[in-house]
C-alpha positions in Angstrom: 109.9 83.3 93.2 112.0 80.6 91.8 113.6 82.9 89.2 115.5 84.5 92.2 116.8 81.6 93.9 120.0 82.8 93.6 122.9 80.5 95.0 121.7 77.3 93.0 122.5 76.2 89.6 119.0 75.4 88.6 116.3 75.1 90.3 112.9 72.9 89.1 109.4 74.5 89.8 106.3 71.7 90.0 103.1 72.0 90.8 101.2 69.6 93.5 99.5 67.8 90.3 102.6 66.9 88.5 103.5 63.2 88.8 107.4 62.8 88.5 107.8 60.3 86.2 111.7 59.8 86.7 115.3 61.3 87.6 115.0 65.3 87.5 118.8 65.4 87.2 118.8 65.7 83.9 116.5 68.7 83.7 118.5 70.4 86.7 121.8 70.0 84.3 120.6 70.9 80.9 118.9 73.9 83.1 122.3 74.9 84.7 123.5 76.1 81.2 121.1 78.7 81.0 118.2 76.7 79.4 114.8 77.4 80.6 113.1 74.6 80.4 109.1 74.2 80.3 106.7 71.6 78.9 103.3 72.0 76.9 100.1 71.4 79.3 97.5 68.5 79.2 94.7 70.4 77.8 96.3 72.2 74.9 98.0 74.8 76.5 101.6 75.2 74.1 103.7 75.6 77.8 102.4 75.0 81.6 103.6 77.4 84.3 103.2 74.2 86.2 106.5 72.6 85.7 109.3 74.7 84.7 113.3 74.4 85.4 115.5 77.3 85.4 118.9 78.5 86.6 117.9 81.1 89.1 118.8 85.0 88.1 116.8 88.0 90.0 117.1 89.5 86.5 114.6 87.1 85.1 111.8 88.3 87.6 112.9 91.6 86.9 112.2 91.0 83.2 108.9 89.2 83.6 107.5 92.0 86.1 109.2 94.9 83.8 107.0 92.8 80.9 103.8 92.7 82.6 104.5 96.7 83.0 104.7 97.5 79.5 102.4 94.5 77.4 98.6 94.3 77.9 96.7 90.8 77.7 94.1 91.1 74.9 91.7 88.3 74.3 92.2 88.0 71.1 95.8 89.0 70.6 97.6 87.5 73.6 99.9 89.3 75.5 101.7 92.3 73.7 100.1 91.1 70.6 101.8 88.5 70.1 99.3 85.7 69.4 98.6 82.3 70.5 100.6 80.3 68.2 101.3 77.1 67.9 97.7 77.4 69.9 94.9 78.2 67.2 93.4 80.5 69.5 93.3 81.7 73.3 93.8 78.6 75.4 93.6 77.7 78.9 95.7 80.3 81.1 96.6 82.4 78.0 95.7 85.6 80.2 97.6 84.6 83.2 101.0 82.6 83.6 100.7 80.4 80.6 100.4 83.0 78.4 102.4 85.0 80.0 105.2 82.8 80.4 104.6 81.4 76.8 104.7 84.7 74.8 108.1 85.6 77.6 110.4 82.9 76.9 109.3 81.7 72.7 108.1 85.2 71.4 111.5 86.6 71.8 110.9 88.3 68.0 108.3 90.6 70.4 109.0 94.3 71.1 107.8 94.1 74.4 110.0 90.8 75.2 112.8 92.2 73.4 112.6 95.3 76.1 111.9 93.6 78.8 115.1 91.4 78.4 117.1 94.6 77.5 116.2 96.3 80.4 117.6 94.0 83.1 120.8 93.1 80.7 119.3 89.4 79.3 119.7 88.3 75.5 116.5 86.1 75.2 118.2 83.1 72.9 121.7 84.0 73.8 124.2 81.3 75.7 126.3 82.8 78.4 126.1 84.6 81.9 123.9 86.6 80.2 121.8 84.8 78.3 118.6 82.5 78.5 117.8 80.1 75.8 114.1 78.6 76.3 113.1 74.8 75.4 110.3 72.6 75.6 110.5 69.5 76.8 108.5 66.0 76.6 105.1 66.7 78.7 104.9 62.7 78.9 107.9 62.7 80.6 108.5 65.7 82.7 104.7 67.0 83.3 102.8 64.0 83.4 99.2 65.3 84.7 96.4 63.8 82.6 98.1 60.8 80.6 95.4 61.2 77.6 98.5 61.6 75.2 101.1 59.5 76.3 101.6 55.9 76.1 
């Protein structure tokens, strides 16, 4: 898995229906410093597992499967409870990596997240060796799919 590509300072994941739409230096820098970086999907979807950028630690696979362990996917309050938000309601991939990922890296106020980080040494939010901060980035710009919404 990407998150344990150990031995780079970032590494960018895309899927075979993202169409680059520029230079991915700047995503491997701004990832280096310990940002994960996603971008909302073309359907609605508030982040897609699709295109993601991250420097590589084994600890945040560890986190993720030590997550999945402990939180159950409901289908009408997300994974651990946490909710859809900013989605109104379940949306496309909610119960699998969107979701997942989604409620992982931007529900860090979650007692499941909050344990899962804890447990292989991560502050979700926090700068440093030990910390991973997550942002979103422009989907017109770094996971371009559909095109309905940009210009």
């Amino acid at each position: 898995h990407a998150f344990a590509l150990e031995g780079y300072d970032a590494v960018v994941y895309l899927d075979n229906d993202i169409e680059v739409q520029g230079d991915l230096t700047p995503l491997l820098r701004c990832a280096a410093t310990g940002r994960m970086l996603s971008a909302a999907g073309g359907i609605g979807e508030p982040l897609n597992v699709g295109m993601f950028a991250v420097r590589p630690d084994r600890r945040l696979l560890d986190a993720a499967v030590n997550f999945t362990q402990s939180a159950n996917y409901d289908e009408r309050t997300g994974w651990g409870r946490a909710g859809f938000r900013p989605s109104g309601g379940p949306f496309s991939g909610a119960e699998c990596g969107q979701g997942l990922w989604h409620t992982l890296f931007f529900k860090h106020w979650n007692r499941y997240v909050k344990a899962a980080f804890a447990s292989v040494g991560l502050q979700l939010g926090a700068a440093g060796k030990d910390g991973i901060r997550a942002a979103a980035v422009d989907m017109c710009e770094w996971n371009y799919q559909l095109g309905g919404n940009c210009v």
